[in-house]
C-alpha positions as CSV (number, residue, x, y, z in Angstrom):
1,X,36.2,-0.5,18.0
2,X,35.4,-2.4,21.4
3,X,32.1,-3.8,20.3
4,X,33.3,-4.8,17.2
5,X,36.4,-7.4,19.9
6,X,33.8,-8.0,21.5
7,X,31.4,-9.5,19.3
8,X,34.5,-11.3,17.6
9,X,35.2,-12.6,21.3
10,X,31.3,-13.8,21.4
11,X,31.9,-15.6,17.7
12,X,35.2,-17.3,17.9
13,X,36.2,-17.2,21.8
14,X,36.6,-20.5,23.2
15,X,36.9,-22.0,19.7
16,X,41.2,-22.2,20.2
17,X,42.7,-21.2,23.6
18,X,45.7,-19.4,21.0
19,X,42.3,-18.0,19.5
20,X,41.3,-17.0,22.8
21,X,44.5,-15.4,24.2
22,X,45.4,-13.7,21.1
23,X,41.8,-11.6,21.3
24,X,42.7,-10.9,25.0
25,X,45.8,-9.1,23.5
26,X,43.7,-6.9,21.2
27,X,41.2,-6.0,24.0
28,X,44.3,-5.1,26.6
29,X,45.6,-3.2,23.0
30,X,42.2,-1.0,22.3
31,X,41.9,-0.4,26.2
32,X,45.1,1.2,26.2
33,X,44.8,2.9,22.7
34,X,41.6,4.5,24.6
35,X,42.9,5.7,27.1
36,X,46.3,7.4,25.5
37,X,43.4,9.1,23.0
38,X,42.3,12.8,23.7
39,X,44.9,13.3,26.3
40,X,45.9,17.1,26.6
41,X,49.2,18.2,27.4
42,X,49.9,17.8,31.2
43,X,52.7,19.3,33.4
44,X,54.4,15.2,34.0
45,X,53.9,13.5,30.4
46,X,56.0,10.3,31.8
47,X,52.3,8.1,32.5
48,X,51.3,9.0,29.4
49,X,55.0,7.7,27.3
50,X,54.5,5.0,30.0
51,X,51.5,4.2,28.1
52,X,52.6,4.5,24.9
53,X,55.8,2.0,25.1
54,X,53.4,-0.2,27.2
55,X,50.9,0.0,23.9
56,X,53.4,-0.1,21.2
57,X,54.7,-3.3,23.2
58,X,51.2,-5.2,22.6
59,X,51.0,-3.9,19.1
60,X,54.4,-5.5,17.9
61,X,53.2,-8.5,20.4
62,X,49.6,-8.9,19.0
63,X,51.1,-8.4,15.3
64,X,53.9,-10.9,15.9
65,X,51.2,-13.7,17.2
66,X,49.0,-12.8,14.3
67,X,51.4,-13.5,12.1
68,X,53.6,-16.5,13.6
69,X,50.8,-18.2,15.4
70,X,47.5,-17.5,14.6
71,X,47.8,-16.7,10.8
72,X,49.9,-20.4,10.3
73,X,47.5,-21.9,12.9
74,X,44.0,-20.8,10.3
75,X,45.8,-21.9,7.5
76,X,46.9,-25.2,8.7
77,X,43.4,-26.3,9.1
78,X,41.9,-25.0,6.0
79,X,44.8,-27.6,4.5
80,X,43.7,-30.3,6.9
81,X,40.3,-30.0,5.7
82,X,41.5,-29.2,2.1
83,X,39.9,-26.1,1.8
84,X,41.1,-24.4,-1.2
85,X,38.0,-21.8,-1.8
86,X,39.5,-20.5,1.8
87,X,42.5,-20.8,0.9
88,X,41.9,-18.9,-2.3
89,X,40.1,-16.4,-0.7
90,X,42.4,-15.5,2.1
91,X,45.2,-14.7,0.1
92,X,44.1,-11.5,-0.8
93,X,43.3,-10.9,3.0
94,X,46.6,-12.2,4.2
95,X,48.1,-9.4,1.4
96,X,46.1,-6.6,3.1
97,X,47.4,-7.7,6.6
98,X,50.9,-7.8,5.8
99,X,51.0,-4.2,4.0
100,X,48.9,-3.4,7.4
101,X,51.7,-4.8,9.8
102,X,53.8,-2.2,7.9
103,X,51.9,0.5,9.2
104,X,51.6,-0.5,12.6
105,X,55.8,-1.2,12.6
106,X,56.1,1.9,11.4
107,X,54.0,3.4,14.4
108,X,56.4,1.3,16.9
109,X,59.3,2.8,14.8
110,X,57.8,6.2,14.8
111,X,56.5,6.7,18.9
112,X,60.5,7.4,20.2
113,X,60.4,10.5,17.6
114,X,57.0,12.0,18.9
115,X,58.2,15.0,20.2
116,X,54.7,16.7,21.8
117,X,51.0,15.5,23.1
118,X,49.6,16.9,19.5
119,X,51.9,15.2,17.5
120,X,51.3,12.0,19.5
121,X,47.4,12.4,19.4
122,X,47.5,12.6,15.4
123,X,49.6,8.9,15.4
124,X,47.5,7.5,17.6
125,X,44.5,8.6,15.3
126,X,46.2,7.0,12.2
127,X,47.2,3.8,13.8
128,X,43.4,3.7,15.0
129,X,42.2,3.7,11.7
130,X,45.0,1.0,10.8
131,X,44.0,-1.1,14.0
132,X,40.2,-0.8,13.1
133,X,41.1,-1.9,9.4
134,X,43.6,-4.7,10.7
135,X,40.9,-6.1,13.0
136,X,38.2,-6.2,10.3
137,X,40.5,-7.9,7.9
138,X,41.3,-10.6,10.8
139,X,38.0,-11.2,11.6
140,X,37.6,-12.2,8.1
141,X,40.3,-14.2,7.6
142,X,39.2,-16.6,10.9
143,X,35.5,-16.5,9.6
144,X,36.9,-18.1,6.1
145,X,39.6,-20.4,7.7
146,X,37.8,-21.6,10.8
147,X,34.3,-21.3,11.1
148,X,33.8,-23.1,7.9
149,X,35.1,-26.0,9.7
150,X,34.1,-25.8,13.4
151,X,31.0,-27.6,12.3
152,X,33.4,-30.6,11.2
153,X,35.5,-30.2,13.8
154,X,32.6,-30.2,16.2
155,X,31.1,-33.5,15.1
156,X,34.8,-35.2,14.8
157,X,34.7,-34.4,18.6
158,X,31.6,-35.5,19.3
159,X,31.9,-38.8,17.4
């Protein structure tokens, strides 16, 4: 999961500084999620709910920027450059995000509930999966709205 920010960090970073802040977020995000992971049951548990509000802070963070920054930010330029193929094509993307965002709310809603270190380890293996999938799904969604532009964008600059 931290290659795969990574090498979205490589493609895109330095493309937006919003862009570039917002996949910060997710690396802070998996870096935390890693560290919460595998964690047996220990005689003070308080770092380790520390952690987890700390995490479950970023994830309702890192959704909410997705969703009322970044999302509006990809679209907008697909419309500037009246792109409807992207357009077209992300809907279905955006659909899979937002039924995503619902699982990772529900995590956030879920974590004051977790009453033991197994039961925590099990969520934090579902909302990996979630994160893994909601990552994928973004990376798609900036490769169809931006990168078919940067090109453009890059010459408009230049010229």
């Amino acid at each position: 999961m931290l290659e795969g920010c990574k090498s979205a960090k490589e493609r895109w970073g330095g493309v937006s500084e919003l862009i570039d802040n917002w996949l910060n977020e997710r690396q802070n995000m998996i870096v935390l999620y890693c560290s919460m992971t595998g964690v047996k049951r220990s005689a003070d548990e308080r770092p380790l709910q520390d952690k987890l509000r700390n995490f479950c802070q970023l994830l309702v963070d890192y959704v909410s920027a997705g969703h009322f920054e970044i999302y509006e930010q990809l679209e907008q330029e697909a419309l500037e450059f009246g792109d409807k193929e992207a357009l077209n094509n992300s809907g279905q993307l955006f659909a899979s995000i937002q039924k995503n965002t619902g699982a990772c709310l529900d995590f956030n809603d879920s974590c004051e509930k977790v009453g033991c270190v197994v039961e925590l380890q099990n969520s934090l293996s579902q909302i990996g999966e979630t994160l893994e999938e909601r990552f994928e799904l973004e990376d798609q969604l900036i490769e169809i709205l931006h990168n078919a532009h940067k090109d453009t964008v890059s010459q408009m600059a230049a010229g």
